[in-house]
Each structure stands twice: as C-alpha cells, then as structure tokens.
C-alpha positions as CSV (number, residue, x, y, z in Angstrom):
1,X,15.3,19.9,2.5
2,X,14.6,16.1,1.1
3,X,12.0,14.1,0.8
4,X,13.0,11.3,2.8
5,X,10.8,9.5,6.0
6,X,11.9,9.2,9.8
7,X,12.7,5.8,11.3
8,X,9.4,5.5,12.7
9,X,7.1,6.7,9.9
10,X,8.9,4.1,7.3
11,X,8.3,1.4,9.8
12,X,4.7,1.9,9.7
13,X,4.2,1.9,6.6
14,X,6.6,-0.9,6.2
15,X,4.5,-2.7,8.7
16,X,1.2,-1.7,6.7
17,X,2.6,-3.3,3.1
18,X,3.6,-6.6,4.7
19,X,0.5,-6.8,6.5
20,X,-1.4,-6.3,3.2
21,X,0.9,-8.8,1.4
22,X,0.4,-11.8,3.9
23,X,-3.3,-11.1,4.1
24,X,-4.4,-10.1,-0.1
25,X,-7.1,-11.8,-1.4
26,X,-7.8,-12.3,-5.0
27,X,-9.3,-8.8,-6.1
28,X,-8.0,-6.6,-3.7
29,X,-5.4,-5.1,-6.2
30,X,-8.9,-3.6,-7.9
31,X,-10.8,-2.4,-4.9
32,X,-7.9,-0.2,-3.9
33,X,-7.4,1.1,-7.3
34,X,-11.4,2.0,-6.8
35,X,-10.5,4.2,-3.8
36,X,-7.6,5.6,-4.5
37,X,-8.1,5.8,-8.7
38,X,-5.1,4.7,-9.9
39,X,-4.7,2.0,-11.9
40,X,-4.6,-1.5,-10.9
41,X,-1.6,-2.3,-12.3
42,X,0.1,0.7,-10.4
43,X,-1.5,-0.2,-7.3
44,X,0.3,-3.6,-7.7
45,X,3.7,-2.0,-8.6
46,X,3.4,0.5,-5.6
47,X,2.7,-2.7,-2.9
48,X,5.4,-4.9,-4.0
49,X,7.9,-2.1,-4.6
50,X,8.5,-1.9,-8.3
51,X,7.3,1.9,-7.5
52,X,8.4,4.5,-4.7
53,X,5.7,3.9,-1.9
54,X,2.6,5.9,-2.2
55,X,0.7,6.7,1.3
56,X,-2.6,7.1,-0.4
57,X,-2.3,3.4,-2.0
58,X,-0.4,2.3,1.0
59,X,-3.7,3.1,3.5
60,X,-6.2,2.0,1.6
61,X,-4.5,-1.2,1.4
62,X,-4.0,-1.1,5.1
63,X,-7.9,-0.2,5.3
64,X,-8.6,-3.2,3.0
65,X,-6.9,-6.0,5.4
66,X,-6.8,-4.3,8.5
67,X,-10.0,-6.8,10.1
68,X,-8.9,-9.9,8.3
C-alpha cells in the first residue's frame, strides 16, 4: 500500500497552499505554528514546499486566510 493522495484530495490541498500564499500577511507563519505547535520555521518550509505537505499545517493555514 503507499502513501500517496488521489487526484482530487492533492487538488484541494493544492488549492488550500496557493490560496494561503496569495493571501499571507506578515505574522501568519507564527499564528499557525501556535495552532498546530510546530515551529515557525517548519511551518514556512511545509507552505512553500521545501517539506512534504502536512494536512495539519496545511488547514490551519487554510483556516487563517479562508475570510480574507
């Protein structure tokens, strides 16, 4: 079995990082290490994929920018 995504699941979170990248505001990188407790720094790698994709980062930046 592998660890791999279907077509549609990628696309939405595809669709949730480039909506969080055309959209971050200065601090945002912090408040979503807050929620999820990582660090900011891996926050950052995770969102502009210098690290595999991680859905708990991945939603809470979608919950961060998803009313702006």
């Amino acid at each position: 079995m592998t660890n791999t995504l279907s077509g549609k699941k990628l696309q939405k979170i595809t669709n949730k990082v480039v909506n969080f990248q055309s959209k971050r505001q200065r601090g945002d990188y912090q408040k979503i290490a807050e929620r999820s407790y990582y660090s900011p720094s891996h926050v950052r790698n995770v969102l502009t994929g210098n690290r595999s994709m991680n859905l708990d980062i991945v939603n809470d930046a979608d919950y961060i920018v998803r009313n702006r």
